[in-house]
KOLDREN-499066 format. One line per field, with one value per atom (N, C-alpha, C): x negated, y, z negated; atom name; residue in three letters. Coordinates in steps of 0.2 Angstrom, whole numbers. Each point is the difference from the previous one (the first is absolute). Last residue first. Layout:
! residues N
east c(X; ...)
north c(Y; ...)
up c(Z; ...)
atom c(CA; ...)
type c(ala; ...)
***
This chain:
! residues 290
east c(185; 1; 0; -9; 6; 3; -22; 0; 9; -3; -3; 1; 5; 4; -1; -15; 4; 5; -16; 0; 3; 4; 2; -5; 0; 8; 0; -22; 3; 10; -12; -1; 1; 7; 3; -6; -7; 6; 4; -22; -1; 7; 0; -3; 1; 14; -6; 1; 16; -2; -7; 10; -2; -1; 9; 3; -3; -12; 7; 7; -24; -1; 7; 1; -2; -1; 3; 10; -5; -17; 5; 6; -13; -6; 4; 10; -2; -2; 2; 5; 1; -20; 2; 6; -6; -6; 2; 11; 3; -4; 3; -3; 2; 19; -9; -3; 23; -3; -7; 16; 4; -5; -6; 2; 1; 7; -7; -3; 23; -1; -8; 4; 4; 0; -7; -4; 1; 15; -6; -6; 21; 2; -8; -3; 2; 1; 1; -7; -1; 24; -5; -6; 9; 3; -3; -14; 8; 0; -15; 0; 6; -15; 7; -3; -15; 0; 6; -11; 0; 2; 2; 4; 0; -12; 6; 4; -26; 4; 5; -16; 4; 3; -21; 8; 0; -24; 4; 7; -15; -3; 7; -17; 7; -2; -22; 4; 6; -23; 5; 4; -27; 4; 8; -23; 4; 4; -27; 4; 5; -23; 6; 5; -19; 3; 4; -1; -5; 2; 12; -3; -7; 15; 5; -4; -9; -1; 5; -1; -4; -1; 23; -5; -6; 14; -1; -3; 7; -3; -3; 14; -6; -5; 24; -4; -7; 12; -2; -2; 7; -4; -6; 23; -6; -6; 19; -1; -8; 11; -3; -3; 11; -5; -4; 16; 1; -7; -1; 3; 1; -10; 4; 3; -24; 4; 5; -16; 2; 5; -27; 8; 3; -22; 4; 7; -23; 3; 5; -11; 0; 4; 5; -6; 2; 16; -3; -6; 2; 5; -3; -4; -4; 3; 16; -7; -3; 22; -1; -7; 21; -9; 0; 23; -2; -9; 26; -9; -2; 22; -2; -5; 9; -2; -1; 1; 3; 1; -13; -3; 6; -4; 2; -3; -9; 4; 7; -23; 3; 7; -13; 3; 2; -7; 6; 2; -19; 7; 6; -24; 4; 8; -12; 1; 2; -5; 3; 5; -24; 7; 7; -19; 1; 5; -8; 6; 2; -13; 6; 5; -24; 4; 8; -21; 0; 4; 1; 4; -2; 8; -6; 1; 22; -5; -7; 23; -7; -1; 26; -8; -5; 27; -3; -6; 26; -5; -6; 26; -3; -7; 21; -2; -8; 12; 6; -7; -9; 0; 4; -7; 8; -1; -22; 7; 8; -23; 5; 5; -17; 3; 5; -14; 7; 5; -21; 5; 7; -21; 2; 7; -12; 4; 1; -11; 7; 4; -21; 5; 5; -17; 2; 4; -8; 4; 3; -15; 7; 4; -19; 1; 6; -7; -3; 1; 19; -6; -3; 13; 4; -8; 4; -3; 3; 18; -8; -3; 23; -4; -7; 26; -8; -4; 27; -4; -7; 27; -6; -6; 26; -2; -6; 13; 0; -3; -1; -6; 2; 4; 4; -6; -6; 3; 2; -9; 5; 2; -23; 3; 7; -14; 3; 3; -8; 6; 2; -15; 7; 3; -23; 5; 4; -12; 2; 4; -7; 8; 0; -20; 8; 6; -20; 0; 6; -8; 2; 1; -6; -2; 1; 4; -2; 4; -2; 2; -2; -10; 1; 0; 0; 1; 1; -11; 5; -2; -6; 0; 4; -12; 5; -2; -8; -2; 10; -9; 3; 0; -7; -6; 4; 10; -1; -3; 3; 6; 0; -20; 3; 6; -5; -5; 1; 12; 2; -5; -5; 5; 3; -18; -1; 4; 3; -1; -2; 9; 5; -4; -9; 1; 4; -5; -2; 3; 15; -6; -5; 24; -6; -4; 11; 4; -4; -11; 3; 4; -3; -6; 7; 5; 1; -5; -6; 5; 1; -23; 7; 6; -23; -1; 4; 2; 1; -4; 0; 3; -5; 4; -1; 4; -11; 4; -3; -5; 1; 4; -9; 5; -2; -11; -1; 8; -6; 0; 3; -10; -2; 3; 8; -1; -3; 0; 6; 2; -23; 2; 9; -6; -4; 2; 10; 3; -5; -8; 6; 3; -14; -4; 1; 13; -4; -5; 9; 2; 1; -17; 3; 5; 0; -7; 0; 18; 1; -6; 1; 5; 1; -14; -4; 7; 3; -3; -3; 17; 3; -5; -5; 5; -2; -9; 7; 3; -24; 4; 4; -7; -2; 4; -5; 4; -5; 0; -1; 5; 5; 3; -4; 4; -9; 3; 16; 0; -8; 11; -5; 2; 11; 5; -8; -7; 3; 5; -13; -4; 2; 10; -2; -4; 5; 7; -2; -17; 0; 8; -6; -5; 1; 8; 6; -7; -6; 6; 1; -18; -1; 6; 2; -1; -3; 18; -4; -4; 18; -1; -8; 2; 0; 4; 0; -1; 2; -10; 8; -5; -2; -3; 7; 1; -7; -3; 22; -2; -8; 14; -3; -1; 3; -4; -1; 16; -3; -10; 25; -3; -6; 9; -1; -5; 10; -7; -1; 21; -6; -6; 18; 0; -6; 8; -3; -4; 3; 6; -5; -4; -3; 6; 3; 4; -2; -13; 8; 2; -14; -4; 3; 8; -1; 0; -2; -5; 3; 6; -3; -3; 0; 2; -3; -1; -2; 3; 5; 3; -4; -6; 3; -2; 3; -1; 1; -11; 4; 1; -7; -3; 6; -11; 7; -3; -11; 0; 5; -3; -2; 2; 8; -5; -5; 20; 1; -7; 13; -6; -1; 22; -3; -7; 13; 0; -5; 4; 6; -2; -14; 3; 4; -15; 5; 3; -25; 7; 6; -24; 2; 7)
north c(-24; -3; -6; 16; -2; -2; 9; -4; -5; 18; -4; -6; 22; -4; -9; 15; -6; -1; 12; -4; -7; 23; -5; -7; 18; -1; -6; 10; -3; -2; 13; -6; -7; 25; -8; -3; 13; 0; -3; 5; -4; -1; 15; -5; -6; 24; -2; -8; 17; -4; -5; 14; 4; -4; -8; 3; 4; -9; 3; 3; -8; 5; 3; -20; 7; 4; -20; 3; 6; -12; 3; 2; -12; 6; 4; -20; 2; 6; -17; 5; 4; -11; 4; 3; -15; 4; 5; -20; 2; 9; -9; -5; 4; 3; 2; -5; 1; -1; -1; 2; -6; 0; 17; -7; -5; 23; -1; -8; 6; 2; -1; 2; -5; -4; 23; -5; -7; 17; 1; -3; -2; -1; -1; 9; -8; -2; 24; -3; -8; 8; 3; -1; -5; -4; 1; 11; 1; -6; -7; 6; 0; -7; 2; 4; -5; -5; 2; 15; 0; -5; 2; 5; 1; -16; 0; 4; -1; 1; -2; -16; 8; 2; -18; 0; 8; -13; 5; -3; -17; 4; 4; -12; 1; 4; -8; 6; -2; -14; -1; 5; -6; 5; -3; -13; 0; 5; -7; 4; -2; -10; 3; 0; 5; -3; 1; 15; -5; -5; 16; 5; -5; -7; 0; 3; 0; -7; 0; 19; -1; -7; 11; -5; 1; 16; -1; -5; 8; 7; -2; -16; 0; 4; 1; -5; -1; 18; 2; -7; 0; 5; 0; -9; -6; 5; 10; 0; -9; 15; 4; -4; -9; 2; 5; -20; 5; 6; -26; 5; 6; -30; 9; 3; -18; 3; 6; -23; 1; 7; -12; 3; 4; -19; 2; 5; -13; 5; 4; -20; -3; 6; -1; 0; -3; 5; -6; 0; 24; -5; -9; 26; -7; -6; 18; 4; -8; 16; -9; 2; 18; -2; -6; 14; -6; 2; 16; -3; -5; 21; -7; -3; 27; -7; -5; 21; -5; -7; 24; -6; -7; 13; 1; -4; 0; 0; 0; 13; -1; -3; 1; 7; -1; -20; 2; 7; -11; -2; 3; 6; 4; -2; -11; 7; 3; -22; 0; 6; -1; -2; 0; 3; 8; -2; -19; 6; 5; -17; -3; 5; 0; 4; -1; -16; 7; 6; -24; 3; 6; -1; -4; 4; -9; 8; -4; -7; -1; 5; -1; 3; -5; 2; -5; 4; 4; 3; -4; -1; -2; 0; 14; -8; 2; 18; -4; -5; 25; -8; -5; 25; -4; -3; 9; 1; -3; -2; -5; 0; 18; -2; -8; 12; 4; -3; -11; -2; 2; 7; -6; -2; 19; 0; -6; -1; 4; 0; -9; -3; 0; 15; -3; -6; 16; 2; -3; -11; 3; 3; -19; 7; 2; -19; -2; 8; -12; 4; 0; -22; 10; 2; -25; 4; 5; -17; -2; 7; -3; 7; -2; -11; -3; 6; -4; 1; 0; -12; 3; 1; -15; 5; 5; -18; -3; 6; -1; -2; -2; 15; -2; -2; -4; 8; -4; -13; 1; 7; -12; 6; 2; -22; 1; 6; -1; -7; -1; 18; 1; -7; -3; 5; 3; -16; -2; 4; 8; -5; -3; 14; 4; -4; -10; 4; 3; -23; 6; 6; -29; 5; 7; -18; -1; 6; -13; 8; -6; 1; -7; 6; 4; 4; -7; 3; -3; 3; 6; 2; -3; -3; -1; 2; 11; -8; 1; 16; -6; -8; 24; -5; -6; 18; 2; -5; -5; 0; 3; 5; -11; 0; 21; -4; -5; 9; 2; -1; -10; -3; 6; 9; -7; -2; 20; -1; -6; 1; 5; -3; -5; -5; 1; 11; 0; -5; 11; -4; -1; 5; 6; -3; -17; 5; 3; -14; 6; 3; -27; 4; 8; -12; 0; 4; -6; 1; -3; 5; -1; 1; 5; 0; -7; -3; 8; -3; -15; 3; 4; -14; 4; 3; -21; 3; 6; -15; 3; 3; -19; 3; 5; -7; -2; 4; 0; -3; -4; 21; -7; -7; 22; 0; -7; 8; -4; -1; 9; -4; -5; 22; -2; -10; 17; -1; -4; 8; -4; -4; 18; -5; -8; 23; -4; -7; 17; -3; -5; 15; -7; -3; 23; -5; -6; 11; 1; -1; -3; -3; 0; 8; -4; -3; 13; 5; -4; -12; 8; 4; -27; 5; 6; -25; 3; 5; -20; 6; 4; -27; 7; 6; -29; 7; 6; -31; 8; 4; -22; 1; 6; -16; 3; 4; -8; 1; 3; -6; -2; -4; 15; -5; -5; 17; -3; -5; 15; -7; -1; 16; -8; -4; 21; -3; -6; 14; -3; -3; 12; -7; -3; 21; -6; -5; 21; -2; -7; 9; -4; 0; 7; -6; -2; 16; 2; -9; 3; 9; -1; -20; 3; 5; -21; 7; 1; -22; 3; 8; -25; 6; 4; -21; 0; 6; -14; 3; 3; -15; -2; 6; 2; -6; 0; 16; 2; -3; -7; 2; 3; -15; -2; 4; 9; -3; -3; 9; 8; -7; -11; 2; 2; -6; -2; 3; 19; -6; -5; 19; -4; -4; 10; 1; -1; -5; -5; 3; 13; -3; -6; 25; -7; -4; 23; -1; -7; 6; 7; 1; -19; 2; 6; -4; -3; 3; -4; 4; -3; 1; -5; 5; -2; 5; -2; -11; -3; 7; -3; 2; 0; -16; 4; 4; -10; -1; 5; -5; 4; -5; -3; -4; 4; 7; -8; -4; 25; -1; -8; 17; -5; -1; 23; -4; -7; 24; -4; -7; 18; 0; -4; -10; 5; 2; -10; -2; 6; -5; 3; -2)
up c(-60; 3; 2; -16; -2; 6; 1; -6; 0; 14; 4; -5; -7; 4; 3; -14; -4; 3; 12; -4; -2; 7; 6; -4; -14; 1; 5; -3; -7; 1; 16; 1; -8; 1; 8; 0; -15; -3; 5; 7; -5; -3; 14; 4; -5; -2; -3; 2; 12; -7; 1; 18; -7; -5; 23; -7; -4; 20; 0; -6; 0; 3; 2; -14; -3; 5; 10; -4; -4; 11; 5; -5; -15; 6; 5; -9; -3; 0; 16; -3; -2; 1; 8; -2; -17; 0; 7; 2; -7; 1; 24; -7; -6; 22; -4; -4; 7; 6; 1; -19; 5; 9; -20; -1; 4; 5; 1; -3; -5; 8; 2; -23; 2; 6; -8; -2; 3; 2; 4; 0; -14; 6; 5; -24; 2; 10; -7; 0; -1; -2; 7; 0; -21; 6; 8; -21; 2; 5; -21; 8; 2; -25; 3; 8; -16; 4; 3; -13; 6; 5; -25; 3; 6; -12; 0; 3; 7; -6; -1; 15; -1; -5; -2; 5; -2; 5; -3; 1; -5; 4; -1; -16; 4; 2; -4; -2; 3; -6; 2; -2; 0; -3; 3; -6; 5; -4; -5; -1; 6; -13; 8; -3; -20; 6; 4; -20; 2; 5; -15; 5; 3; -18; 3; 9; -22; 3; 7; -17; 7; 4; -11; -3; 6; -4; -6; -3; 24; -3; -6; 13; 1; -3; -7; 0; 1; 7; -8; -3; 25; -2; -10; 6; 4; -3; -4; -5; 2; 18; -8; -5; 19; 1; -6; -4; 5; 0; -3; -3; 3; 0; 3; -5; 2; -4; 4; 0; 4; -3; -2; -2; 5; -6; 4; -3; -4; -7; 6; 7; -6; -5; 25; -4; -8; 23; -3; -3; 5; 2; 0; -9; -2; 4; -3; 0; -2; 7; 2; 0; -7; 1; -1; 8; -5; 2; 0; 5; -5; 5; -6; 6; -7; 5; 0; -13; -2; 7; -3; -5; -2; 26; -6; -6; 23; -2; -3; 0; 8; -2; -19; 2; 6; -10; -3; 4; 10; 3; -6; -4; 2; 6; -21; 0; 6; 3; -4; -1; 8; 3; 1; -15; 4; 7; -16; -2; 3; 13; -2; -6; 10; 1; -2; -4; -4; 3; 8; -8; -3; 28; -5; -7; 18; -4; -2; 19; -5; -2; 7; 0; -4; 9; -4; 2; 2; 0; -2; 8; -4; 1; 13; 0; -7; 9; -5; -1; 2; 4; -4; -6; 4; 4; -9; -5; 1; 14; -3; -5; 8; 6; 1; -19; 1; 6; -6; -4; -2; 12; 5; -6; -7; 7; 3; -21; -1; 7; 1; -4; 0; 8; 4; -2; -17; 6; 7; -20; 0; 5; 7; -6; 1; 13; -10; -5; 20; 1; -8; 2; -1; 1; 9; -6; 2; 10; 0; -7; 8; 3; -2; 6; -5; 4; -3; 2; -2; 2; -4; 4; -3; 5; -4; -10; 7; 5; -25; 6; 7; -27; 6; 3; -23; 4; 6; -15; -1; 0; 1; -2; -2; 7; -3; -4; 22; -1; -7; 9; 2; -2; -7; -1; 2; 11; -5; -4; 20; 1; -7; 3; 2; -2; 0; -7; 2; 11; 1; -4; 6; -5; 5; 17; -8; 0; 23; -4; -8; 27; -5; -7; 29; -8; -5; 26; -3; -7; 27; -7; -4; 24; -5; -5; 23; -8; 0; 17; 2; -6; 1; 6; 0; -14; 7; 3; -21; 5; 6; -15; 1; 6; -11; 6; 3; -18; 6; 6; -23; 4; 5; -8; 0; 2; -10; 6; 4; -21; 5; 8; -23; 4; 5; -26; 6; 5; -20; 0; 8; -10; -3; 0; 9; -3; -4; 15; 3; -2; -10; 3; 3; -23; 7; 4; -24; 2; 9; -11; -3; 2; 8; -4; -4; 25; -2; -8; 25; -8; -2; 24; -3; -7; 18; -4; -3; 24; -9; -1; 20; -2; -8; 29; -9; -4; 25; -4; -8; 14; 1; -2; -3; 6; 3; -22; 1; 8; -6; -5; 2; 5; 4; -2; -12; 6; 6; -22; -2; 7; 3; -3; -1; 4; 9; -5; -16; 3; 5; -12; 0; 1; 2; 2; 1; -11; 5; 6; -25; 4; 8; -19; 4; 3; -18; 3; 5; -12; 3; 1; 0; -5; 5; 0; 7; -7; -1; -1; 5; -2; 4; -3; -8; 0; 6; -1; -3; 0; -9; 5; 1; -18; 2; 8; -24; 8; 0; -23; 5; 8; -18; 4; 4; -14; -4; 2; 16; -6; -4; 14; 4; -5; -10; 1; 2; -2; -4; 0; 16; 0; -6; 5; 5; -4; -5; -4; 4; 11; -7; -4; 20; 2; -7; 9; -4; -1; 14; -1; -4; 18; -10; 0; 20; 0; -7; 8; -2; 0; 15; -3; -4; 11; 1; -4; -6; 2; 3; -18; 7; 7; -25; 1; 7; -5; -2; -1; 7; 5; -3; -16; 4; 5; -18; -3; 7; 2; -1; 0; -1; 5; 0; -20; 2; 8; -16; 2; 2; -19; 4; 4; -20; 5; 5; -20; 1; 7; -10; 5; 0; -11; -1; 6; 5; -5; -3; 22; -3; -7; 23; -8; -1; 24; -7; -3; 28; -9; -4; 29; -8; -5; 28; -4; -7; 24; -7; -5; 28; -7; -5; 23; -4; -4; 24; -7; -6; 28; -4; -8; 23; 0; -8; 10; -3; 1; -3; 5; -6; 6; -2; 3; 2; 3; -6; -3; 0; 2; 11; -7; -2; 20; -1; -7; 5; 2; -2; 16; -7; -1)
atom c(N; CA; C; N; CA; C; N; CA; C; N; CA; C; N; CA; C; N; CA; C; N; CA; C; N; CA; C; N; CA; C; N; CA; C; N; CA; C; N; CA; C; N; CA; C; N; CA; C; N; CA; C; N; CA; C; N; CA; C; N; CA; C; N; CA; C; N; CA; C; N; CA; C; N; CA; C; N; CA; C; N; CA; C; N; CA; C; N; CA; C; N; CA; C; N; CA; C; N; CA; C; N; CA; C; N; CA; C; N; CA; C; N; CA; C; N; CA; C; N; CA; C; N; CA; C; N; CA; C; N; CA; C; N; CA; C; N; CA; C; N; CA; C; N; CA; C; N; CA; C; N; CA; C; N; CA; C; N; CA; C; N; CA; C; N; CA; C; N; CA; C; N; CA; C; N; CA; C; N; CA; C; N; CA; C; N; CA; C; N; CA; C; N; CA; C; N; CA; C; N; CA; C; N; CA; C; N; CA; C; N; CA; C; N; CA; C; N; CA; C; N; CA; C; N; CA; C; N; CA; C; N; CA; C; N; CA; C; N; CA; C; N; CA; C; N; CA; C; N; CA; C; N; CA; C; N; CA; C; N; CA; C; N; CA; C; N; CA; C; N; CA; C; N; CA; C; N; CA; C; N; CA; C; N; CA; C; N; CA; C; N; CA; C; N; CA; C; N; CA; C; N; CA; C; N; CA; C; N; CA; C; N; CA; C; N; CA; C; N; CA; C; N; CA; C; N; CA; C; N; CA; C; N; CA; C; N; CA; C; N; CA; C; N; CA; C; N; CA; C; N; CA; C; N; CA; C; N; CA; C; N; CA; C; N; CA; C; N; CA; C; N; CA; C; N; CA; C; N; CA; C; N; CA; C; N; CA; C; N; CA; C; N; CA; C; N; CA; C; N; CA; C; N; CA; C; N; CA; C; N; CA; C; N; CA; C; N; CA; C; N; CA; C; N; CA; C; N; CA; C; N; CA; C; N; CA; C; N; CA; C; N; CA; C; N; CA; C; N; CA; C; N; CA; C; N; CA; C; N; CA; C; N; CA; C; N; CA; C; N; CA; C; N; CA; C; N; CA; C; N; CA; C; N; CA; C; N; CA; C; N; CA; C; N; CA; C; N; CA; C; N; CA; C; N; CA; C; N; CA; C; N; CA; C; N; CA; C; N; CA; C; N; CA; C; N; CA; C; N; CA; C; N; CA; C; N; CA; C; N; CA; C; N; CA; C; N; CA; C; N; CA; C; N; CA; C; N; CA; C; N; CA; C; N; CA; C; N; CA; C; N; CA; C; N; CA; C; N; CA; C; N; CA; C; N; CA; C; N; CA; C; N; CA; C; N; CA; C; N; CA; C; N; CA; C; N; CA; C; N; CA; C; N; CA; C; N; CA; C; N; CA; C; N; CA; C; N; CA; C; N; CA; C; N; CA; C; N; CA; C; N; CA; C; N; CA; C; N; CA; C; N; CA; C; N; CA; C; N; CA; C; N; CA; C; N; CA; C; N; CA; C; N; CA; C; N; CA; C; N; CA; C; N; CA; C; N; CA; C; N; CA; C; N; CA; C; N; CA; C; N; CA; C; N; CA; C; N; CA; C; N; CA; C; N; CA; C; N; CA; C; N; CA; C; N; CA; C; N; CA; C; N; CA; C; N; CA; C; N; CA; C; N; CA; C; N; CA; C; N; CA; C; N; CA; C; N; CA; C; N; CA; C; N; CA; C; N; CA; C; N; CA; C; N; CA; C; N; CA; C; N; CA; C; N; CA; C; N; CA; C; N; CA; C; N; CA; C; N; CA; C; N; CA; C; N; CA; C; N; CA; C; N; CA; C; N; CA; C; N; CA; C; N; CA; C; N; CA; C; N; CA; C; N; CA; C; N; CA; C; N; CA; C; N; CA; C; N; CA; C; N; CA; C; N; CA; C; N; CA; C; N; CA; C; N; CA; C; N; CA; C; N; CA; C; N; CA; C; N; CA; C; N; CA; C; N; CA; C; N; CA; C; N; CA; C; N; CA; C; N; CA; C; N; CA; C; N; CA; C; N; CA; C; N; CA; C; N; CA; C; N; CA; C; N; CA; C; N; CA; C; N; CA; C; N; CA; C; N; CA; C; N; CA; C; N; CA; C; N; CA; C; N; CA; C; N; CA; C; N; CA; C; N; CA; C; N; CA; C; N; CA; C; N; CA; C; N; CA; C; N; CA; C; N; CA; C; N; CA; C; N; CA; C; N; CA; C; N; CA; C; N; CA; C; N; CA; C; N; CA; C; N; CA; C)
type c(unk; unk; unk; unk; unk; unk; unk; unk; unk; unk; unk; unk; unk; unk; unk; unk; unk; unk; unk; unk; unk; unk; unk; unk; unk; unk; unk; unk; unk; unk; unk; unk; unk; unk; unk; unk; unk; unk; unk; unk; unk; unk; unk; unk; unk; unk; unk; unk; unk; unk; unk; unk; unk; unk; unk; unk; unk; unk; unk; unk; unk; unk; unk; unk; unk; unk; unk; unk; unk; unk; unk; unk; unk; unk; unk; unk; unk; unk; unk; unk; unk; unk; unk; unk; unk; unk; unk; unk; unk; unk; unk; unk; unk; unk; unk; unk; unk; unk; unk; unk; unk; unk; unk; unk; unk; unk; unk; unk; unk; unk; unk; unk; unk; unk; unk; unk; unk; unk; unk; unk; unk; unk; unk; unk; unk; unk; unk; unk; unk; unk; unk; unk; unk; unk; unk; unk; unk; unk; unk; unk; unk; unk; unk; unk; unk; unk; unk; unk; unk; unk; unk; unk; unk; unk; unk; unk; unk; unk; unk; unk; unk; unk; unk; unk; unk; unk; unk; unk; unk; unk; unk; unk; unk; unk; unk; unk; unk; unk; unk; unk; unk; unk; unk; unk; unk; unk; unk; unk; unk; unk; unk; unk; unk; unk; unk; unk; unk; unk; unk; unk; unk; unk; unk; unk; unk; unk; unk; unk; unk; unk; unk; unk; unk; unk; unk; unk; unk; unk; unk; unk; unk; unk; unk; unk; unk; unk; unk; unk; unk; unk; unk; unk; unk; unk; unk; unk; unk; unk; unk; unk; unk; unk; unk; unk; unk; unk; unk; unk; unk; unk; unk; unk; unk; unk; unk; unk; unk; unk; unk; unk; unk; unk; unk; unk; unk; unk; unk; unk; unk; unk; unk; unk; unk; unk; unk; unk; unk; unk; unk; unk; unk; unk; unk; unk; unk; unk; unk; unk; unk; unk; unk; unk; unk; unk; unk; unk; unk; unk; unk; unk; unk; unk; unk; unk; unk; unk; unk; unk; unk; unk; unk; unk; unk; unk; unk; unk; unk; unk; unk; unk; unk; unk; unk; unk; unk; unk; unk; unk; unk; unk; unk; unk; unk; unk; unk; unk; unk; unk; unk; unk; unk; unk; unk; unk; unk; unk; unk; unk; unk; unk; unk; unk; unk; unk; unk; unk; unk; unk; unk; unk; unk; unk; unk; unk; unk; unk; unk; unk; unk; unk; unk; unk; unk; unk; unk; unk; unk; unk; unk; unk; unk; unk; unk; unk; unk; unk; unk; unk; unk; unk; unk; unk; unk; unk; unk; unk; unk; unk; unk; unk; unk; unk; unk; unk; unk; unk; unk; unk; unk; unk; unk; unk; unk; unk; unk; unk; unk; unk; unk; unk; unk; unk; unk; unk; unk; unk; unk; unk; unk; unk; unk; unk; unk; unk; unk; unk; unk; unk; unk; unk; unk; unk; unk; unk; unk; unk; unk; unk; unk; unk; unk; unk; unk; unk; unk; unk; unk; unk; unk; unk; unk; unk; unk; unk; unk; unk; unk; unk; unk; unk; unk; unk; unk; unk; unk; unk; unk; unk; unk; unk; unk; unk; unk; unk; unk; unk; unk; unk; unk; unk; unk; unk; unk; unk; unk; unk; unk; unk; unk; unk; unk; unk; unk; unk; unk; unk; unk; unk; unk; unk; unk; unk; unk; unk; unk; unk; unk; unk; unk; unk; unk; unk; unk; unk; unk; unk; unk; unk; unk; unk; unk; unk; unk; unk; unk; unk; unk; unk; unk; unk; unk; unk; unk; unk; unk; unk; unk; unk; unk; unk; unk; unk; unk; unk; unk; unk; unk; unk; unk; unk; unk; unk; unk; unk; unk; unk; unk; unk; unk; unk; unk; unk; unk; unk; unk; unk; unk; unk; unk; unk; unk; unk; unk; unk; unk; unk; unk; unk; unk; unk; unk; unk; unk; unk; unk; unk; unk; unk; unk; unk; unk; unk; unk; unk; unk; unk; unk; unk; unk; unk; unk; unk; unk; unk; unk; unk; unk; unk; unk; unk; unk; unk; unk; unk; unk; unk; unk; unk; unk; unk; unk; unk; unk; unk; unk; unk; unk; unk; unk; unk; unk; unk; unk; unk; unk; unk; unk; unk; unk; unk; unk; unk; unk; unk; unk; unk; unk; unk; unk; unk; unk; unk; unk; unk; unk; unk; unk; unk; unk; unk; unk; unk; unk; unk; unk; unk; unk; unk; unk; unk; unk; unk; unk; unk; unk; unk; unk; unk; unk; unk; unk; unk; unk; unk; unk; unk; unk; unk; unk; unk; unk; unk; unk; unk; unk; unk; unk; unk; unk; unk; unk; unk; unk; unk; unk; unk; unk; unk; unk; unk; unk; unk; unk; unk; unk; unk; unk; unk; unk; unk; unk; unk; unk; unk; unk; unk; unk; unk; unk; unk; unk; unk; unk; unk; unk; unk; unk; unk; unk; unk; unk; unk; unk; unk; unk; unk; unk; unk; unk; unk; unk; unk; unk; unk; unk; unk; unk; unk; unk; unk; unk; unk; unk; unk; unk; unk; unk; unk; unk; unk; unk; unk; unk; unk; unk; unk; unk; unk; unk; unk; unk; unk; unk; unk; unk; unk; unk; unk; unk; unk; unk; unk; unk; unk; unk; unk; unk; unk; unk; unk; unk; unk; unk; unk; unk; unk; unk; unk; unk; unk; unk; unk; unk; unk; unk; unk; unk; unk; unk; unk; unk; unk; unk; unk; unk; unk; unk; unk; unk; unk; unk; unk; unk; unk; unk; unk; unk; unk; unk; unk; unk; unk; unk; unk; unk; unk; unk; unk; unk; unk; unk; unk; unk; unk; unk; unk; unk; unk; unk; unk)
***
C-alpha cells in the first residue's frame, strides 16, 4: 500500500478542471484537451455537464461525483485511477471544491499516492474580487451564509471586525434577507459590491454602501435572480481608536520583530488592553510601509 504523501507512479492522475461559469469562451484550450483525453470525468451533476461536452463535442463518459454520493463513490473513482486510467473532475461551473463537491475525492487521491493536478479556469470569487475594486491583497471567502436568519446573523456578528475583504456566495432568492441583515451587522455605510450573472449575458456588477446596495436590490427584482457574489470591505478602526500610546507601539514592535503579524497581534492586546483587531490594524500597515 503506498504511504500518504508518497507518489504512486504506476496509477493514473486526477485532473481538477474549471468550466466556465457562464460565457463558454472561457473554456481554455487546456481544459478541452484533458477533458477528451481522459478515460472518465467525474460530474457534480452528469446531466448539466453533458450538455457542456456536447457543445465542445467530447464523448468522454461521465460518472456522477456530488455532495450526497461523494464519499461512496469515492473508492469508485479511485479504483479506476488506481488502475491506471486518468480523470477528471468538474464541478457544475466554475472551479471544482470551491462551494462545490470534490473535497473528498481528491484527499483520497493523495492519500493512495495519485497525483492530483489542478487545470485553473473560471472562478466567481476571483472574478469578482478583481473587478470589485475593494482591497485584494488580503481577503476572506466564507463560501454560503447559513440559509436562516439567526444563524446568518451569528456567523456575520463573528466578522463584524474582520480587516481583510469579505466575499460570500448567497443564492438569489436570499440575496435581500441577506443584504438586510449584513446592513444591521455591519453597518448601512460599509461599502460591498453585488457581482451577480457573472460573464452572462445579464451580468451586474454594482458597489455601494451597504444601505443603499440594499435599496437597489430591494427595487429591482431582476436584481434577486441568478448567482449571486456578495463583496464586504472589510472593517477599519474608528479614527479615534487608531491612535496608541508609544508604550503599546513599543510592545507591539517588540513582538513584530519575533512573531507572525496575527501572533503579535493577539499577544500585545492580552498585554495591553487594546483591542486585537486595532494592533492588528496598526501592525498592518506597519508591515505595508516597509
Amino acid at each position: 500500500m503506498t504511504a500518504p504523501g508518497a507518489s504512486n507512479t504506476t496509477a493514473g492522475t486526477l485532473f481538477v478542471v474549471a468550466t466556465p461559469i457562464g460565457n463558454l469562451d472561457d473554456m481554455s484550450a487546456r481544459a478541452l484537451k484533458v477533458l477528451t483525453d481522459v478515460a472518465l470525468i467525474a460530474a457534480e451533476d452528469t446531466r448539466h455537464s453533458i450538455r457542456l461536452l456536447q457543445h465542445f463535442g467530447i464523448n468522454t463518459p461521465l460518472a456522477a461525483c456530488h455532495e450526497h454520493n461523494e464519499r461512496d463513490e469515492g473508492s469508485r473513482f479511485l479504483t479506476r485511477l488506481l488502475a491506471g486510467d486518468n480523470v477528471a473532475l468538474i464541478s457544475d461551473a466554475g472551479t471544482p471544491l470551491i462551494s462545490d463537491p470534490g473535497y473528498h475525492l481528491v484527499r483520497q487521491a493523495r492519500a493512495a499516492g495519485v497525483a492530483v493536478v489542478p487545470v485553473p479556469g473560471a472562478c466567481a470569487l476571483i472574478a469578482a474580487l478583481s473587478a470589485a475594486g475593494l482591497p485584494s491583497d488580503r481577503f476572506i471567502f466564507e463560501g454560503f451564509l447559513p440559509a436562516k436568519s439567526v444563524g446568518r446573523r451569528a456567523r456575520l456578528d463573528l466578522l463584524k471586525e474582520e480587516p481583510r475583504t469579505l466575499i460570500f456566495y448567497e443564492a438569489p432568492h436570499r440575496i435581500l434577507e441577506c443584504l438586510q441583515d449584513m446592513e444591521s451587522i455591519f453597518g448601512p455605510e460599509r461599502p460591498a459590491l453585488l457581482a451577480r450573472e457573472l460573464t452572462k449575458t445579464f451580468e451586474t456588477l454594482k458597489g455601494l454602501p451597504l444601505a443603499q446596495l440594499r435599496e437597489f436590490v430591494e427595487a429591482d427584482s431582476n436584481q434577486q435572480r441568478g448567482e449571486c457574489v456578495v463583496l464586504v470591505a472589510g472593517w477599519t478602526a474608528p479614527l479615534c481608536e487608531e491612535a496608541i500610546s508609544p508604550e503599546v507601539e513599543r510592545v507591539l514592535d517588540l513582538l513584530l520583530a519575533e512573531l507572525p503579524l496575527k501572533r503579535a497581534a493577539a499577544l500585545a492586546a492580552e498585554i495591553t488592553g487594546v483591542r486585537k483587531n486595532v494592533l492588528y490594524q496598526v501592525a498592518l500597515e506597519k508591515q505595508k510601509a516597509e
